[in-house]
C-alpha positions as CSV (number, residue, x, y, z in Angstrom):
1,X,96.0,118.8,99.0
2,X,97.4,117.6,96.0
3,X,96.9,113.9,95.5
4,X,99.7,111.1,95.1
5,X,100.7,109.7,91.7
6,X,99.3,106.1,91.1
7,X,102.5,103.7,92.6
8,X,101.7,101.1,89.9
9,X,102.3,103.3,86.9
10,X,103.3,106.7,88.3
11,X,100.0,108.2,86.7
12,X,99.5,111.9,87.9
13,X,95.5,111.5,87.1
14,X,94.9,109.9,90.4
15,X,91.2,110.6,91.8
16,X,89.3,110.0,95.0
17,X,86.4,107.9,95.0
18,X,85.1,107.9,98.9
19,X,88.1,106.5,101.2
20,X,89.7,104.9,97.8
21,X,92.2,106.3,95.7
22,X,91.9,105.7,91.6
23,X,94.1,105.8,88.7
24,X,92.0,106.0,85.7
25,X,95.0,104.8,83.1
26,X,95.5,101.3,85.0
27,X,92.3,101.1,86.5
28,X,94.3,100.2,89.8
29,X,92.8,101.2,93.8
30,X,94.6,102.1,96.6
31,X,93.9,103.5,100.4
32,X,95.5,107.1,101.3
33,X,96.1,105.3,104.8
34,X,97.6,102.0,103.5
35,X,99.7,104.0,101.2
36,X,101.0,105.7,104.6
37,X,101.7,102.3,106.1
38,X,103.5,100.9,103.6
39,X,106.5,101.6,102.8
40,X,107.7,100.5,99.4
41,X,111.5,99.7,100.1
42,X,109.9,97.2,102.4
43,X,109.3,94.1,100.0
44,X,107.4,90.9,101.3
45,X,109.2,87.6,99.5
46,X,106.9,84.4,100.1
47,X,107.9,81.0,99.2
48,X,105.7,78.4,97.2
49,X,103.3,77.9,100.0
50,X,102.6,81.5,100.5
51,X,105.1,81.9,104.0
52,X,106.9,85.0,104.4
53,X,110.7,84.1,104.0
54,X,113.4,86.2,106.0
55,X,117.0,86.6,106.2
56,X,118.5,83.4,107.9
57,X,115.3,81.4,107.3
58,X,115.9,77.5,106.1
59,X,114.4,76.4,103.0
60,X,113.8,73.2,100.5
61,X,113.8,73.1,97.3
62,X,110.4,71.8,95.8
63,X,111.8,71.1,92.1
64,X,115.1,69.6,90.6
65,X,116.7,73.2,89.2
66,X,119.5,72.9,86.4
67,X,122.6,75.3,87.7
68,X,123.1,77.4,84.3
69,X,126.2,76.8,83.0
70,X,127.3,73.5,83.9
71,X,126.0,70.2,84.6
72,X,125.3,70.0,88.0
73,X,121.3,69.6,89.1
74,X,120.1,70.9,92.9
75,X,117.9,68.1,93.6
76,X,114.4,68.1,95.1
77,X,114.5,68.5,98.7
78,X,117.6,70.2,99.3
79,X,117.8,72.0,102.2
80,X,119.4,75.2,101.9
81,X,120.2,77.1,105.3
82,X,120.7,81.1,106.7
83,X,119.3,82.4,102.9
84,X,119.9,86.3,102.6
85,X,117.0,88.2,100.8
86,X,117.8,89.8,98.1
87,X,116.3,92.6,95.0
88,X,115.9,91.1,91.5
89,X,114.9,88.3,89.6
90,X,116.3,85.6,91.5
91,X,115.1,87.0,95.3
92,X,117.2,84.1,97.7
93,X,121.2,84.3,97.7
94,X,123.1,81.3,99.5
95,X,125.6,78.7,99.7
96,X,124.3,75.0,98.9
97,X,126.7,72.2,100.0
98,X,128.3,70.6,97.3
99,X,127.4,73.1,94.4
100,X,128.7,76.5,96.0
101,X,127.2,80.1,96.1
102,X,124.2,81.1,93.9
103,X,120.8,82.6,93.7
104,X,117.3,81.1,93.9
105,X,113.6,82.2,93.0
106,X,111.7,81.8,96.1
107,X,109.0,80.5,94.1
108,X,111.2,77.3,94.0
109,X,111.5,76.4,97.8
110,X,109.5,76.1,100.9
111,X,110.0,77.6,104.2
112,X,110.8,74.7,107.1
């Protein structure tokens, strides 16, 4: 059985140690059966607090965030509602009343 590469830095040097898996060039450990289990298109995004944020969840923003670009400010406790989950940098695309569509780092708001 060959093993799996390492699915932190692709190593090919992966090693068992017992039930663990090893990679010995980022020192990182994994489980054959929680490699099974998870998928990696499936992302988890958590807010501030540490709750699991979905599509169509309703958030508020912990912080007063500058819109690049102009002058307008998103102030602290805005709530934004029905986000949509996103890939990259900025995770949370969605519409805020008043300033219009635009994307937001979900370590910047707090699920309700």
């Amino acid at each position: 059985m060959a093993l799996p590469n390492c699915p932190k830095c692709n190593s090919e040097y992966t090693y068992e140690d017992g039930s663990l898996l090893i990679c010995p060039e980022c020192a990182h450990e994994w489980s054959l059966d929680a490699e099974a289990d998870q998928s990696e298109d499936e992302k988890v995004i958590k807010d501030a607090n540490g709750n699991v944020l979905q599509d169509g969840d309703t958030v508020t923003v912990i912080k007063d965030l500058k819109v690049k670009g102009s002058s307008l400010v998103v102030k602290i406790g805005t709530k934004v509602k029905n986000i949509r989950l996103v890939d990259g940098d900025h995770d949370i695309d969605c519409k805020i009343d008043g300033i219009g569509a635009m994307k937001l780092k979900s370590e910047f708001v707090k699920k309700m």
